[in-house]
C-alpha positions in Angstrom: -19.5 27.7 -7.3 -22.4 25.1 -7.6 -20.0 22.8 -10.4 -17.3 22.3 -8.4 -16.2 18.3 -7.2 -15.2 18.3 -3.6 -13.4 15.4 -2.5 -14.4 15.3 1.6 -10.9 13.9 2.2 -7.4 15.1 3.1 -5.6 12.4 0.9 -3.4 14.0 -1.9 -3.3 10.4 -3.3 -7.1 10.3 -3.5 -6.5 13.5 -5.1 -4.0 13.0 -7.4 -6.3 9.4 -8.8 -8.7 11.7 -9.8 -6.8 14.1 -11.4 -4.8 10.7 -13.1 -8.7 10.3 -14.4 -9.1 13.9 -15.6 -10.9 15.6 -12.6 -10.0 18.3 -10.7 -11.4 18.4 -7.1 -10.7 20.6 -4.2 -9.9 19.3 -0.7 -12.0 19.7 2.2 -10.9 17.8 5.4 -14.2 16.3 7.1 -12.5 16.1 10.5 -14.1 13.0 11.7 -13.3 11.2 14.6 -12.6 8.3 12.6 -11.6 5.7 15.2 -14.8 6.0 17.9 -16.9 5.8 13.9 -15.1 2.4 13.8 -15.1 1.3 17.4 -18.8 2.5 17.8 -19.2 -0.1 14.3 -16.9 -2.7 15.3 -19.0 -3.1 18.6 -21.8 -3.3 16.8 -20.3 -5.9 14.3 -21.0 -4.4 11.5 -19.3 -5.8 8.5 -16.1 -4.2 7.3 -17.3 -3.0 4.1 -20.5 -1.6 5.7 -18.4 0.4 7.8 -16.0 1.9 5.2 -19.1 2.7 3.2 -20.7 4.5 6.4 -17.7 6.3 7.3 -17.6 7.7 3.1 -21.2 8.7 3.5 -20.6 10.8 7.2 -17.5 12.4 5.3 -19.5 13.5 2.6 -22.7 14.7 4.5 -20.6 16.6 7.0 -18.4 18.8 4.0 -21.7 18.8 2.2 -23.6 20.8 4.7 -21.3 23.9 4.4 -20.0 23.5 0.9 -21.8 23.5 -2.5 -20.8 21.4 -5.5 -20.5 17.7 -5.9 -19.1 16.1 -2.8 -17.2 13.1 -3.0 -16.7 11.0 0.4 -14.8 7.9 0.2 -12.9 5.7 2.8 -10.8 2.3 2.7 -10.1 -0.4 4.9 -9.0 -3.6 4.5 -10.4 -6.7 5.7 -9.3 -10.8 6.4 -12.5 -12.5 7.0 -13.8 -10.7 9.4 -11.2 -8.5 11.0 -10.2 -5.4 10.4 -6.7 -4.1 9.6 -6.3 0.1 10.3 -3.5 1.7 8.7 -0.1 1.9 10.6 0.4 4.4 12.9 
């Protein structure tokens, strides 16, 4: 179904703020290796918000290649200055 929103996340509380806004979305899981993303960016210095913006866009392309619809991607992080806090294990 081409109308359908797709959020490229697992998160049922991503979910469930779009539903609080009236949309309805499926889940797809991108499966990402999220940490070597972040080390790989990290390395590279690349600032925090670039990389949480970066790591949206791969989540998106990836589910968007097999799926059809709108694809939402979207990732968090947050950020003193320059470093980087991940979420707790």
């Amino acid at each position: 179904m081409s109308d359908q929103i797709i959020l490229a996340s697992s998160s049922q509380t991503r979910r469930q703020l779009l539903r609080s806004a009236g949309i309805e979305a499926g889940l797809v899981s991108p499966y990402l290796d999220e940490e070597a993303f972040k080390r790989a960016m990290r390395a590279q210095k690349v600032p925090v918000r670039d990389q949480a913006i970066r790591l949206a866009e791969l989540k998106a392309l990836k589910i968007s290649s097999t799926q059809n619809g709108l694809v939402i991607g979207c990732d968090q992080m947050l950020s003193l200055g320059e470093e980087a806090f991940d979420k707790p294990k």
